[in-house]
Structures are given as C-alpha cells and as structure tokens.
C-alpha positions as CSV (number, residue, x, y, z in Angstrom):
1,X,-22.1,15.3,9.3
2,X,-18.9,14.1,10.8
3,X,-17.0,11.8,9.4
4,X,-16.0,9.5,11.9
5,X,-20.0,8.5,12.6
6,X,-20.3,8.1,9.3
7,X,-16.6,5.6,9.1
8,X,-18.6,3.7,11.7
9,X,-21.7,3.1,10.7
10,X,-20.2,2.8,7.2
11,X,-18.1,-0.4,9.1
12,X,-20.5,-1.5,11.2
13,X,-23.0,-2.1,7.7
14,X,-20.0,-3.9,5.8
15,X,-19.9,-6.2,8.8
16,X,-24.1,-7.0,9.4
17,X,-24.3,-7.3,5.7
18,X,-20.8,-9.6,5.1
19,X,-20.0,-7.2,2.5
20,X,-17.1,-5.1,1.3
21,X,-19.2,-2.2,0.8
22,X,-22.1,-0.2,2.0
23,X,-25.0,1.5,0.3
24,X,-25.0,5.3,0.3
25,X,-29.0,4.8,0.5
26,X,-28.2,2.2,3.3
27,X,-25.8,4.8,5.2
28,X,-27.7,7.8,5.0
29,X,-31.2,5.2,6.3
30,X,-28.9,4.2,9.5
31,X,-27.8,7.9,10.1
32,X,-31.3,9.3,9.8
33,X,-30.6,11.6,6.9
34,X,-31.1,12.3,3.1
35,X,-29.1,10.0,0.6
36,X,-28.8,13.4,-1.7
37,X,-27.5,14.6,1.5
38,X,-25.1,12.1,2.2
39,X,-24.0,12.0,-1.2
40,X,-22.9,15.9,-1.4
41,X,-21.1,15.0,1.4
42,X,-19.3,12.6,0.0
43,X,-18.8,14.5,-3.5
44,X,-17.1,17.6,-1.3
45,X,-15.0,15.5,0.3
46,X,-13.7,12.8,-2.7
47,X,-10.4,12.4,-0.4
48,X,-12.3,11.0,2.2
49,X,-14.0,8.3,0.3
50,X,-13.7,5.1,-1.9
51,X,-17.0,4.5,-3.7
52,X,-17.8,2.0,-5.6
53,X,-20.9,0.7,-7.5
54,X,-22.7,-2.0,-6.2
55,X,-24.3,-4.8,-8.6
56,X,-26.3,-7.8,-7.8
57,X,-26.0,-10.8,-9.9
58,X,-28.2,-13.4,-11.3
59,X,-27.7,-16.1,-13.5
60,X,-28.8,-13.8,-16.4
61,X,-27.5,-10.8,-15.7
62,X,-26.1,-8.1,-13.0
63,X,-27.9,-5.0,-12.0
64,X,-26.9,-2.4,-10.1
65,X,-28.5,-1.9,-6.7
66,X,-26.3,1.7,-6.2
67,X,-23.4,3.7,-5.3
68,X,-21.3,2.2,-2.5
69,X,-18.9,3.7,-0.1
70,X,-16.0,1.1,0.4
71,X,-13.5,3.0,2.4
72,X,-13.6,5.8,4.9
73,X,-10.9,7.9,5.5
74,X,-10.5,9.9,8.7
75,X,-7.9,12.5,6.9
76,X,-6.6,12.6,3.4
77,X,-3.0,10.9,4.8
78,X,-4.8,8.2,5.4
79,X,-6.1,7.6,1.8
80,X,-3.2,5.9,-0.6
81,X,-4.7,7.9,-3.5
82,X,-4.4,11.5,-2.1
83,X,-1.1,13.7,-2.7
84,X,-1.4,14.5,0.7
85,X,-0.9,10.4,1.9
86,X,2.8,10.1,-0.6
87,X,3.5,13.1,0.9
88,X,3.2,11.8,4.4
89,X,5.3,8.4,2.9
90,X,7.7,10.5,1.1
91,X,8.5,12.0,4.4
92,X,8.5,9.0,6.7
93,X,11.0,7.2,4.0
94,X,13.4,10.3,3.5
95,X,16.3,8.2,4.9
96,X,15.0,5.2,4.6
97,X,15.3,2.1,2.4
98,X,12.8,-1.2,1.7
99,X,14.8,-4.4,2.0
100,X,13.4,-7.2,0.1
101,X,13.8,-11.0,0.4
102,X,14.0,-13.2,-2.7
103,X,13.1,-17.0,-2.2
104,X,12.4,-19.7,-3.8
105,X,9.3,-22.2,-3.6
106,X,9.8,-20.5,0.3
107,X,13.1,-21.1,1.0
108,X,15.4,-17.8,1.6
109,X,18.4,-17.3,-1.6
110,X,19.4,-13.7,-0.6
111,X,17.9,-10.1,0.2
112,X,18.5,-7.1,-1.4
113,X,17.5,-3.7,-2.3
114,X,14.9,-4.0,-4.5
115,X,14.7,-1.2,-7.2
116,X,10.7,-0.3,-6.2
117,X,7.6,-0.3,-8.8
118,X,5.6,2.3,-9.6
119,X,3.9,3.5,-6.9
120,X,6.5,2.5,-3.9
121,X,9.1,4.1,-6.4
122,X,7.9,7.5,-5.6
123,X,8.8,7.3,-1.5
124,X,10.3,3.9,-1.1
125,X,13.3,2.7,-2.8
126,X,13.2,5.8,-5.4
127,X,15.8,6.1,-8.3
128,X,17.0,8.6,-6.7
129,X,17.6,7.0,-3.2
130,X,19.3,3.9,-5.7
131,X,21.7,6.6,-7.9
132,X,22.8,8.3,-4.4
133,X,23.4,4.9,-2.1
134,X,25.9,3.6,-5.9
135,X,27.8,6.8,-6.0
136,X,28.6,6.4,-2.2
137,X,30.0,2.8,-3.0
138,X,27.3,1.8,-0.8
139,X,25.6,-0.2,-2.8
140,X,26.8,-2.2,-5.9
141,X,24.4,-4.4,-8.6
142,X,25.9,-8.0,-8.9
143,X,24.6,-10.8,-11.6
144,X,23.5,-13.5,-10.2
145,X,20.5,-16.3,-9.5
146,X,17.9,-19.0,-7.8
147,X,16.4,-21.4,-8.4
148,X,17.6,-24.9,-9.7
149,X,18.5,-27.5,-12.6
150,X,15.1,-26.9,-14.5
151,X,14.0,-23.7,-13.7
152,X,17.2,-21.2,-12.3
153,X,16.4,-17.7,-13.0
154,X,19.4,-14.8,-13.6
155,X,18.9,-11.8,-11.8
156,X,20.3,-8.6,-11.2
157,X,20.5,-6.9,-7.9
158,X,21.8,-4.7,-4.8
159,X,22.5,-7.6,-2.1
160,X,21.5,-6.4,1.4
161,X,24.2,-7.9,3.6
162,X,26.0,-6.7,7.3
163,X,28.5,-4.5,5.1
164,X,25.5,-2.6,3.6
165,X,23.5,-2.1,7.0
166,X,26.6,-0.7,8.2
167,X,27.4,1.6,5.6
168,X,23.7,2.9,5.7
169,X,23.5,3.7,9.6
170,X,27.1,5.3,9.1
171,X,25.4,8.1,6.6
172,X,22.2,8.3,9.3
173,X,19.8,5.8,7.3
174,X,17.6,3.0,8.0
175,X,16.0,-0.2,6.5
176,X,12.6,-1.6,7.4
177,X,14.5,-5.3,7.6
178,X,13.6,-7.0,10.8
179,X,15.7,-10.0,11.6
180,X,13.2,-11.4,13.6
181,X,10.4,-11.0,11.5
182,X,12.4,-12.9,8.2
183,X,13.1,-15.8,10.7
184,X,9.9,-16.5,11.5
C-alpha cells in the first residue's frame, strides 16, 4: 500500500461524502483491498494517521458506524503530533521569534512578543528564546493596557516596536511580522 493513494482516496471520500472523515471499511472498498488489511496498515504506521470513530446520530441515540481516518500524513513532519514534526519547528524557529498583535473589538493597541502557550512554547517564542532576548537588553516587559472606560484590561508585555526589529536582525534573528499582512 502506498500512502499517498491511500491520502487520496482518503480525500477524495471526505469530499463525495461532505464529511470530515472517511471509513476505514469505506477506504479499503475504494482501494480494492481488505479493511483488516488496511487497518494493520494503519496500526504500523500510527504517525501517518489521525483516526477517529465515526457515530451516526438519531434523535434517541448515537451509534457508531466505525473507525475513521481523518488525516493523512505523507511523512511524520507533516503530522503536529509526531516528535519528528517539533523537531522540524524547533529547527525552522531556532532564530526566530512569533510577533503578536493585541487589539481590541478589531482595532490595533500594540504588538509584542507574546510569551507562547504550551505547545508553540516548545519552538516558537520558548522561555528560553524570552530569558536570552532580556539579558541582551533586547527585550524589556512593560505594564500597561487596552481597552476603555468600562472594560480596560492591564497587561504585561514585550512591545514589538522598530528598536526591537533592529536589535533582533543585529544578533542574526527574525520575526514572522509582516507589515503588509497586519495592514490589511
């Protein structure tokens, strides 16, 4: 079996069916082999694959119709759950940092360096990346807020301004801020 047929026809059933998923039953049918088959294939390659179960509903109950694929990979950098894909972002974001936008019922207040989540906090804006950039002077949290009379949030934060950019491309580093793309 090869794993880009099966990414197609795994697509091409999600879109006849105007579903999010595909049956493994359904899959295996379309590529003229053995569910059981199919589903080995898919148990030796768990990287490769986002499965799901599938459940009809009726106004009583649900019941499940089977085990879905909802994603096919092509590689395991591909997949966000694998090692091997934060890897690949840990890499691509060595000397790199998110810039983020705070605004308020749409309307811009500032951008800054947000201090990343869980996930993103691994390759993106990493406490790491944030402890290095403060110790270079790079980088300093201020106090500060949005918002107005009824409803003005404080907040604490790394502004992203000219003085920053310049300071990052000076040490060899980069943002993913796009001018262009914030105006639009």
């Amino acid at each position: 079996m090869e794993i880009s047929e099966i990414k197609r026809i795994v697509e091409l059933i999600k879109k006849v069916n105007c579903e999010n998923l595909a049956l493994i039953s359904e899959v295996a049918k379309e590529m003229g082999a053995k569910k059981t088959a199919l589903m080995q294939f898919v148990e030796d390659n768990p990287k490769l694959f986002k499965i799901d179960t599938y459940y009809t509903y009726t106004k009583r109950d649900r019941k499940v119709k089977g085990l879905a694929i909802s994603k096919v990979y092509l590689t395991p950098e591909e997949n966000p759950d694998t090692e091997e894909w934060m890897e690949k972002m840990r890499k691509a974001w060595e000397n790199k940092i998110h810039v983020g936008e705070q605004t308020y019922y749409g309307y811009h207040e500032y951008f800054c360096i947000p201090e990343d989540g869980e996930k993103e906090g691994q390759y993106r804006n990493t406490p790491e990346k944030i402890k290095f950039l403060e110790e270079k002077g790079i980088i300093k949290k201020v106090s500060g807020g949005y918002g107005g009379f009824s409803d003005y949030y404080r907040t604490e934060y790394y502004p992203y301004n000219n003085e920053v950019q310049k300071a990052l491309e000076d040490i060899g580093w980069t943002t993913d801020f796009d001018v262009n793309e914030r105006s639009a």
